[in-house]
Structures are given as C-alpha cells and as structure tokens.
Residue, then its C-alpha position, 0 to 999 in steps of 0.5 A: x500500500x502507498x502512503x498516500x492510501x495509508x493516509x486516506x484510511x487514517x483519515x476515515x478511521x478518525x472520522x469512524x472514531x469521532x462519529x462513535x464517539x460522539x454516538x456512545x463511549x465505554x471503558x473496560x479494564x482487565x489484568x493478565x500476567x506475562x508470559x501466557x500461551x496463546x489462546x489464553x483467557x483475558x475477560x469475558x468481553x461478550x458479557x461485559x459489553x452486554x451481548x450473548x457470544x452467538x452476537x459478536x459476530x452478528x453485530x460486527x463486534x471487532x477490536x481496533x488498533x493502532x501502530x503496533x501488533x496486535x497482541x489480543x483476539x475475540x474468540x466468538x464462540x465464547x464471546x471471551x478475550x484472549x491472548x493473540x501470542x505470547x506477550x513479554x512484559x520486559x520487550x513492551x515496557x521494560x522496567x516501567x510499572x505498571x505496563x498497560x495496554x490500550x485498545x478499542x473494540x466497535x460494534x458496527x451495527x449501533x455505532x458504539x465503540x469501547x475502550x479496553x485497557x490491559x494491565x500486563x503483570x510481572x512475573x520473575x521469568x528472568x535471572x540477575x546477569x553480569x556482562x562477563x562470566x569471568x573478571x580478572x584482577x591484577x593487584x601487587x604484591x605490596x598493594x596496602x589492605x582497605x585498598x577498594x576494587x570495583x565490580x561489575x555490576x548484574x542486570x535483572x530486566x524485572x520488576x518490582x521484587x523480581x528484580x535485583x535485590x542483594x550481592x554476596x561474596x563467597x568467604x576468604x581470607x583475604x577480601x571482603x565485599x562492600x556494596x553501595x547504593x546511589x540516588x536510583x537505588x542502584x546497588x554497586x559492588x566493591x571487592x574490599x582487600x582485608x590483608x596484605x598479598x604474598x605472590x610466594x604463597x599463594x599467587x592466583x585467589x580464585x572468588x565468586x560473587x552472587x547476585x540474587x532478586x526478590x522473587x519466588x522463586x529466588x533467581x540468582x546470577x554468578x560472576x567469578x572473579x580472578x585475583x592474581x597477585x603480580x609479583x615484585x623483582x626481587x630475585x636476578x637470573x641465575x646460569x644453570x653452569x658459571x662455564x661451558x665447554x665446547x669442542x667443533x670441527x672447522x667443517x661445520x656449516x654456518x648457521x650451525x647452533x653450537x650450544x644453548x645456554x639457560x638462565x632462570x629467574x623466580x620472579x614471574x612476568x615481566x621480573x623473570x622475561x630472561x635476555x641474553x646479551x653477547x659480552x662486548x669483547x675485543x676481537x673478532x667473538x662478534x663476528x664469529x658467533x650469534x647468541x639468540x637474545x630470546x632462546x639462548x642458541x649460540x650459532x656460527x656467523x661464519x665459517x671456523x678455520x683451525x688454521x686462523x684460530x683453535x680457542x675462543x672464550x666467549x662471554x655473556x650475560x642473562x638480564x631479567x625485565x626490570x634490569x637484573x642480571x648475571x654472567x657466564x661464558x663459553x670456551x670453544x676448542x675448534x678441531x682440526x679436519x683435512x679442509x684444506x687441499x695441497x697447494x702447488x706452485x710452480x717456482x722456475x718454468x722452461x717453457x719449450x724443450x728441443x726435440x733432440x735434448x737428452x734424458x734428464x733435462x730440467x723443465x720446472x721446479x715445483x713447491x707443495x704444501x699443506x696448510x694442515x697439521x699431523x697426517x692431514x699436512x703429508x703432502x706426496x706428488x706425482x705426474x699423472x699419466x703415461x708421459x716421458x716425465x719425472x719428479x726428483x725430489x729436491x731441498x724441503x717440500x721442492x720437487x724438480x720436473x725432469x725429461x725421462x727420455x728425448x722427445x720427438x716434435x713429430x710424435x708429441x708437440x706439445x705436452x700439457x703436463x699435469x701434477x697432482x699432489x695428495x695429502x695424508x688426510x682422511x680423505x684425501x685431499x688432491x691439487x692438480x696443476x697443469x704446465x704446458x710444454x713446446x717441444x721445439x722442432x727441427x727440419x727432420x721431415x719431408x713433405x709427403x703426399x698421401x698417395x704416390x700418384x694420383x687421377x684427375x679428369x678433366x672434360x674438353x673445352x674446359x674454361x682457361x683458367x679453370x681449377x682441374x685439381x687440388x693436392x696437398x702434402x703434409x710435413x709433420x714439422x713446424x712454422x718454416x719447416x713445414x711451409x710446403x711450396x708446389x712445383x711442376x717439374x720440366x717437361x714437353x708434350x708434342x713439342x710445348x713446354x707442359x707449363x703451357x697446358x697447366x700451371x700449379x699454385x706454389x702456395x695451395x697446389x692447387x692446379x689450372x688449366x691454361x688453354x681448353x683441352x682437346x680430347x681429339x688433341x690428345x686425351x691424357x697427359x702425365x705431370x710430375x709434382x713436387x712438395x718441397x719446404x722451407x726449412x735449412x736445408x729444404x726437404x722434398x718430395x715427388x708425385x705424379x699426377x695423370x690427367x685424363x681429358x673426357x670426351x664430349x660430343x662437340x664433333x658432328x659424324x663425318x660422311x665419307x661414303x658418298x664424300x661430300x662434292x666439291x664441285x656441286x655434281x652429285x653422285x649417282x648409284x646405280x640400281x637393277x630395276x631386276x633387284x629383288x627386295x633387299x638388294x644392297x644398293x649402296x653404303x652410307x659410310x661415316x665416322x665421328x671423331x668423338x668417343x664411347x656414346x658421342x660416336x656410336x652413329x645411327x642412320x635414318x631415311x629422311x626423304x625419299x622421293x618414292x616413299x617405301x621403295x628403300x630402307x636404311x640400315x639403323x647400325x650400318x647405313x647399308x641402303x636397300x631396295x624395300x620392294x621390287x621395282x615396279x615400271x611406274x617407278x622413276x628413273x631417278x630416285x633422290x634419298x637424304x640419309x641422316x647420320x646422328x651420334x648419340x651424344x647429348x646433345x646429339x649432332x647429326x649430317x645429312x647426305x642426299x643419294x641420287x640412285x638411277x634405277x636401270x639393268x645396265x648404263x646402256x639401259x639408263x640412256x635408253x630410259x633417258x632416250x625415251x624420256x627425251x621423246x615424250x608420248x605427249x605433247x605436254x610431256x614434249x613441251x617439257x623436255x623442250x623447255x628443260x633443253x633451252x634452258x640447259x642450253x642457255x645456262x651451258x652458254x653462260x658458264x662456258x667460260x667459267x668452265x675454260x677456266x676450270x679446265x687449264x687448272x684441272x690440266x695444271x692439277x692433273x700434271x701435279x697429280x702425275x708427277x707425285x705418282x711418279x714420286x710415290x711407293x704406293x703406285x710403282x708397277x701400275x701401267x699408265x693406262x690404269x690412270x685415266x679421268x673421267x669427266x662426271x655425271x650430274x644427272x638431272x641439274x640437281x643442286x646436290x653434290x655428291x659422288x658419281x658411282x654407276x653400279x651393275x648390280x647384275x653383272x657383279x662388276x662397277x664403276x666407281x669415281x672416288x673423288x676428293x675435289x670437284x670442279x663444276x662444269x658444263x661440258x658442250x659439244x665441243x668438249x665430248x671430242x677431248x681425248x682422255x684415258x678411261x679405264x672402264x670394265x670390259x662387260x659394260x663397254x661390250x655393244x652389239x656392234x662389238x661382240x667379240x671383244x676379249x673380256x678383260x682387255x683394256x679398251x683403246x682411247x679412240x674407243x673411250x671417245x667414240x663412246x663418250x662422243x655418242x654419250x654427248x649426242x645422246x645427253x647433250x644436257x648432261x655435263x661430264x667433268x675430270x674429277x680426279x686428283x688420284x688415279x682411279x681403276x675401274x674393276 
C-alpha cells in the first residue's frame, strides 16, 4: 500500500472514531500476567459489553488498533478475550510499572465503540546477569589492605521484587565485599582487600560473587572473579653452569647452533622475561658467533678455520625485565679436519724443450704444501699419466720436473703436463696443476703426399683458367719447416713446354688449366709434382699426377661414303630395276671423331622421293631396295640419309643419294632416250623447255668452265708427277690412270659422288673423288681425248661382240663412246674429277 492510501484510511478511521464517539463511549479494564500461551483467557468481553457470544459476530463486534501488533483476539464462540501470542512484559515496557495496554473494540451495527485497557503483570521469568562470566584482577604484591576494587555490576530486566535485590561474596581470607547504593537505588559492588598479598604463597585467589532478586522463586546470577597477585623483582637470573665447554670441527656449516645456554629467574612476568646479551669483547667473538637474545642458541656467523684460530672464550650475560642480571661464558676448542687441499706452485718454468735434448733435462721446479697439521699436512706428488716425465725430489717440500727420455716434435708437440699432489688426510685431499710444454722442432721431415700418384679428369673445352685439381702434402714439422711450396717439374708434350697446358699454385697446389683441352688433341697427359719446404736445408718430395681429358660430343659424324662434292655434281648409284627386295644398293659410310656414346652413329631415311621403295640400315647405313621395282617407278630416285651420334646433345649430317634405277648404263640412256621423246605433247613441251634452258645456262658458264679446265690440266700434271714420286703406285701401267669427266644427272643442286653400279653383272664403276670442279661440258668438249679405264662387260655393244673380256679398251674407243654419250645427253655435263688415279674393276 502507498502512503498516500495509508493516509486516506487514517483519515476515515478518525472520522469512524469521532462519529462513535460522539454516538456512545465505554471503558473496560482487565489484568493478565506475562508470559501466557496463546489462546489464553483475558475477560469475558461478550458479557461485559452486554451481548450473548452467538452476537459478536452478528453485530460486527471487532477490536481496533493502532501502530503496533496486535497482541489480543475475540474468540466468538465464547464471546471471551484472549491472548493473540505470547506477550513479554520486559520487550513492551521494560522496567516501567505498571505496563498497560490500550485498545478499542466497535460494534458496527449501533455505532458504539469501547475502550479496553490491559494491565500486563510481572512475573520473575528472568535471572540477575553480569556482562562477563569471568573478571580478572591484577593487584601487587605490596598493594596496602582497605585498598577498594570495583565490580561489575548484574542486570535483572524485572520488576518490582523480581528484580535485583542483594550481592554476596563467597568467604576468604583475604577480601571482603562492600556494596553501595546511589540516588536510583542502584546497588554497586566493591571487592574490599582485608590483608596484605604474598605472590610466594599463594599467587592466583580464585572468588565468586552472587547476585540474587526478590522473587519466588529466588533467581540468582554468578560472576567469578580472578585475583592474581603480580609479583615484585626481587630475585636476578641465575646460569644453570658459571662455564661451558665446547669442542667443533672447522667443517661445520654456518648457521650451525653450537650450544644453548639457560638462565632462570623466580620472579614471574615481566621480573623473570630472561635476555641474553653477547659480552662486548675485543676481537673478532662478534663476528664469529650469534647468541639468540630470546632462546639462548649460540650459532656460527661464519665459517671456523683451525688454521686462523683453535680457542675462543666467549662471554655473556642473562638480564631479567626490570634490569637484573648475571654472567657466564663459553670456551670453544675448534678441531682440526683435512679442509684444506695441497697447494702447488710452480717456482722456475722452461717453457719449450728441443726435440733432440737428452734424458734428464730440467723443465720446472715445483713447491707443495699443506696448510694442515699431523697426517692431514703429508703432502706426496706425482705426474699423472703415461708421459716421458719425472719428479726428483729436491731441498724441503721442492720437487724438480725432469725429461725421462728425448722427445720427438713429430710424435708429441706439445705436452700439457699435469701434477697432482695428495695429502695424508682422511680423505684425501688432491691439487692438480697443469704446465704446458713446446717441444721445439727441427727440419727432420719431408713433405709427403698421401698417395704416390694420383687421377684427375678433366672434360674438353674446359674454361682457361679453370681449377682441374687440388693436392696437398703434409710435413709433420713446424712454422718454416713445414711451409710446403708446389712445383711442376720440366717437361714437353708434342713439342710445348707442359707449363703451357697447366700451371700449379706454389702456395695451395692447387692446379689450372691454361688453354681448353682437346680430347681429339690428345686425351691424357702425365705431370710430375713436387712438395718441397722451407726449412735449412729444404726437404722434398715427388708425385705424379695423370690427367685424363673426357670426351664430349662437340664433333658432328663425318660422311665419307658418298664424300661430300666439291664441285656441286652429285653422285649417282646405280640400281637393277631386276633387284629383288633387299638388294644392297649402296653404303652410307661415316665416322665421328668423338668417343664411347658421342660416336656410336645411327642412320635414318629422311626423304625419299618414292616413299617405301628403300630402307636404311639403323647400325650400318647399308641402303636397300624395300620392294621390287615396279615400271611406274622413276628413273631417278633422290634419298637424304641422316647420320646422328648419340651424344647429348646429339649432332647429326645429312647426305642426299641420287640412285638411277636401270639393268645396265646402256639401259639408263635408253630410259633417258625415251624420256627425251615424250608420248605427249605436254610431256614434249617439257623436255623442250628443260633443253633451252640447259642450253642457255651451258652458254653462260662456258667460260667459267675454260677456266676450270687449264687448272684441272695444271692439277692433273701435279697429280702425275707425285705418282711418279710415290711407293704406293710403282708397277701400275699408265693406262690404269685415266679421268673421267662426271655425271650430274638431272641439274640437281646436290653434290655428291658419281658411282654407276651393275648390280647384275657383279662388276662397277666407281669415281672416288676428293675435289670437284663444276662444269658444263658442250659439244665441243665430248671430242677431248682422255684415258678411261672402264670394265670390259659394260663397254661390250652389239656392234662389238667379240671383244676379249678383260682387255683394256683403246682411247679412240673411250671417245667414240663418250662422243655418242654427248649426242645422246647433250644436257648432261661430264667433268675430270680426279686428283688420284682411279681403276675401274
């Protein structure tokens, strides 16, 4: 509910008040005790306001009141008031006397209100209490007897008689208990002292005080109260020894308690609170040792050292609170351990030893000592390991360091020698000492190569300048002694200084090459190498190297059958239009100048005018027919053939065949003949065409060809004249050497070597021919007489049968033949082409 709804309902109940107020009013009084159970009679309300119990509902008989709980109830069966809960007269009026409680009752339905009034009655429900259960009491010793003490005072929140009426103070001997009275009847206890305290006899007086009320039945609270009686300082602390005794190793850790020392004092409290004082003495006690001030613990400030110091005398003092105290003090015997390892020192040093020097040389003089005692001083010392060292004892505790033989620089350069010296402890204690010995050295080695000879490859068309090869010798000596410098010994290959082709660096050995290596040159070459150092006097020695050039495919395959022309003719094979598939046509021959893989050759075809009329050996370049000639097939047949290697990358040349397919020569101009004369008037036409145009170009080149003729003469003449100078050739007639001008078939710009083959009769003709000169011979040129050596079975005719196989043929007859060959072909060109005698078989 707001507050402003609360104030509208007040605002009505006032105006309900004043209305039954002004309509009739009554006052009723009842009387109940505290403390009642709920439900508990209070007065017969029913009767008293003149109504039967059955009417108090009838009539809206209700009780009104306000700002606080309600505390009764009409019970409208009986028509009585009771108790709506248990009522505490203490919590509604607290000590006030009497404790009313005021409240209205309204019967609706005449307007009349009256006005009830409870008096709630005490009864003694509570018990006198103190604010603490205990109290101390601290009195001294001399306090003077009559000396008052005040006393907590008890609370009874009754009444009247219920509440708190007397105090009583249990018997003794020495306190007696005064009560006091003020203006509002308060009663104030006081603990009086009857007679003089003795802590010594009896320190704590233990007393109880009672406090008791005027109900029935008495209620009564306790307060117990702790008299201790504080003791005066009368009496010093006392040692339990004037003199302690303590015996320490050296060893012991800081922080260690070494004794603890104990002072009482019969006085109690602050009299008896005991502090120990470290004496202030001159020296070092202070530094050395910590006395706790509470405990008495004596401990160790830092580390005891037998050496420095074996007794200490070590006062102190116990003082009590008020100042009292006394003395006492502590004497420590420190004990010897084995602290304390050998010490060595190295008086005289002879840093370096030559390797030559005898047995028995002096290197170091040694001191060793101890600073123990007794067994624990014993010093003995040695040279650990197995070196070529001893100690000798000299004066007192001085050793001498000795060779034991000579030494050797290239076995052991350098000796870390190490000297342990060990005392008589328990355990021992050990020193180690180190000294460092050059054993200097002198030119007794020579270089040497970990091998005598060594390989190196190094692949053609090098870089100039490259790094080939490293080697390296060792010289077991030292500084100049074991300095090495390379050098390449003397020497010539084909004719040239080798320091031409490599050069060695005098300082690293390491070897370059001065020019690119050719593996076609030569492919492997020997080098003498010498390590020589600079000691007094110097020391060399020698090893040899092989260098061995690897191949790589920088050579294309050469063709060497059909050689390539010179003149721009082209060779021509000769193939029996009867050859059975298979037939041996001709060889591609050639060879690479590389090696292994870079010169293993495969040939191929790779064109071919009839595609499918011949095939080519992979491995042998051997040219053969693929099928059997058939008369569709042309007379000329042009082959490119390809010859690669297998290097990486592989190279490759080409070479173009031009094969004439006919039984014979005879047979090859009667095909030509025909050709000549075509069957039609567009193959005619043709052949006319070609016939001018050669025509013209023989014209053109007809002085070029004067030309190539006066040096073939001069060319010829030479020829024989080195013949007759040569082995090879003595005891062949002269009519075994004839030129021969050759074939160019066709005007093709392939130039290549003439051969003409009867693969029928077994027998061929064949123009080697190193040099060409191109040429176009006319007319004119077919009656020049000039040697030709040709077999007996081509050159038979009908004409002549009965000419004897094998004999040589007469030079009027060559030139008959060649004669009627120029009538026949006239655009054929015929050329010498021989620098060599050729015999035909």
């Amino acid at each position: 509910m707001t507050r402003q709804g609360q104030g509208t309902a007040g605002a009505l109940l006032c105006a309900l008040l004043g209305t039954l107020c002004a309509a009739g009013f009554r006052q009723i009084r009842y009387s109940v005790p505290e403390e009642l159970e709920k439900g508990s009679f209070v007065g017969n309300i029913s009767k008293d306001l003149g109504l039967e119990p059955r009417e108090l509902t009838e009539r809206g008989v209700r009780i009104i009141s306000r700002g606080r709980s309600q505390l009764f109830s009409l019970d409208p069966r009986s028509g009585s008031l009771i108790t709506a809960g248990r009522i505490d007269r203490e919590e509604l009026c607290a000590q006030s006397a009497p404790c009313l409680v005021s409240f209205n009752i309204l019967v609706e339905d005449k307007l009349k209100i009256f006005e009830v009034e409870v008096d709630i009655s005490d009864i003694n429900d509570n018990a006198p209490s103190f604010p603490t259960e205990e109290l101390e009491i601290k009195i001294g010793e001399l306090t003077v007897p009559g000396t008052r003490f005040p006393l907590k005072t008890a609370f009874d929140p009754d009444v009247g008689m219920n509440s708190l009426q007397n105090y009583k103070l249990n018997s003794n001997d020495y306190f007696s208990l005064a009560v006091n009275s003020v203006i509002d009847d308060a009663k104030y206890p006081e603990l009086v002292l009857e007679r003089s305290l003795d802590r010594e006899k009896k320190a704590v007086h233990q007393l109880a005080l009672i406090a008791s009320d005027g109900g029935d039945p008495v209620h009564t609270g306790k307060l117990c109260i702790q008299v201790i009686v504080l003791d005066a300082n009368d009496n010093p602390p006392v040692f339990t020894k004037p003199e302690y005794h303590v015996s320490i190793l050296e060893n012991v850790p800081v922080g260690t308690r070494l004794i603890t020392v104990n002072a009482t004092d019969p006085d109690e409290g602050f009299n008896a609170q005991v502090t120990y004082i470290l004496d202030k003495m001159p020296g070092k006690i202070a530094q050395v040792f910590h006395l706790d001030s509470v405990t008495g613990d004596i401990s160790i400030l830092k580390s005891l050292d037998y050496e420095d110091a074996v007794f200490y005398e070590i006062k102190i003092e116990a003082q009590d609170g008020p100042g009292l105290f006394s003395r006492a003090k502590i004497l420590v015997t420190v004990l010897d351990v084995n602290d304390n390892a050998p010490e060595v020192s190295v008086t005289s040093l002879s840093g370096s030893v030559p390797e030559e020097a005898p047995a028995g040389r002096e290197i170091a003089l040694i001191n060793v000592h101890d600073r123990d005692s007794g067994q624990n001083g014993q010093v003995t010392v040695f040279v650990l390991g197995n070196l070529p060292f001893t100690l000798e004892k000299s004066i007192d505790q001085y050793y001498r360091l000795v060779t034991a033989r000579s030494l050797d620089h290239e076995e052991v350069s350098q000796y870390n020698i190490s000297l342990r010296a060990t005392d008589g402890g328990s355990p021992p204690l050990s020193t180690e000492t180190h000294i460092t010995l050059h054993v200097s050295d002198i030119n007794d080695n020579p270089p040497t190569f970990t091998h005598a000879s060594y390989s190196a490859y190094i692949p053609e068309n090098n870089v100039r300048g490259a790094s080939i090869f490293s080697v390296t010798a060792q010289d077991p000596d030292t500084d100049k002694n074991a300095q090495i410098t390379y050098s390449l010994a003397e020497d010539t290959l084909q004719g040239v200084p080798l320091s031409s082709y490599i050069s060695i660096n005098s300082n690293t050995g390491v070897l370059y090459a001065l020019c690119s290596f050719d593996y076609e040159q030569f492919r492997d070459l020997r080098l003498q190498i010498t390590a020589r150092d600079s000691g007094t006097p110097p020391l060399s020695s020698n090893m040899t190297l092989s260098l061995f050039v690897l191949d790589k495919n920088d050579n294309m395959p050469e063709i060497l059958y059909p050689a390539l022309p010179v003149d721009g003719s082209t060779g021509v094979e000769l193939a029996p239009r009867s050859a059975d598939p298979g037939y041996l046509v001709t060889k591609v021959v050639a060879v690479d100048k590389d090696s292994g893989q870079n010169a293993w050759l495969s040939y191929r075809l790779l064109k071919a005018s009839e595609p499918g009329l011949f095939s080519v050996g992979l491995h042998t370049g051997e040219v053969r027919t693929a099928r059997a000639m058939l008369d569709r097939d042309a007379l000329k047949q042009s082959l490119v053939v390809a010859v690669q290697d297998h290097g990486q990358p592989p190279l490759s040349a080409t070479v173009t065949l031009t094969i004439a397919v006919a039984d014979s020569i005879p047979d090859i101009l009667g095909d030509l003949e025909s050709i000549h004369t075509p069957a039609n008037p567009q193959n005619s036409d043709l052949t006319l065409y070609l016939v001018v145009a050669v025509a013209v170009v023989s014209c053109i080149f007809l002085a070029f060809v004067i030309v190539l003729l006066a040096l073939r003469l001069r060319r010829w003449h030479s020829s024989r004249m080195l013949q007759a100078s040569g082995n090879g050739l003595a005891g062949i007639p002269a009519s075994h050497f004839v030129g021969l001008d050759g074939v160019q078939a066709f005007l093709q710009t392939y130039s290549q070597e003439v051969s003409l083959t009867a693969g029928s009769r077994k027998s061929h003709l064949i123009f080697p021919q190193p040099n060409y000169a191109d040429t176009l011979i006319s007319q004119e040129s077919c009656g020049k007489s000039e040697p030709l050596i040709v077999p007996q079975d081509l050159l038979e005719t009908k004409e002549d049968p009965t000419l004897p196989e094998g004999q040589h043929v007469s030079g009027a007859h060559h030139m008959a033949k060649a004669k009627q060959v120029c009538q026949r072909l006239p655009f054929l060109q015929l050329s010498h082409v021989y620098d060599t005698p050729v015999t035909i078989h």
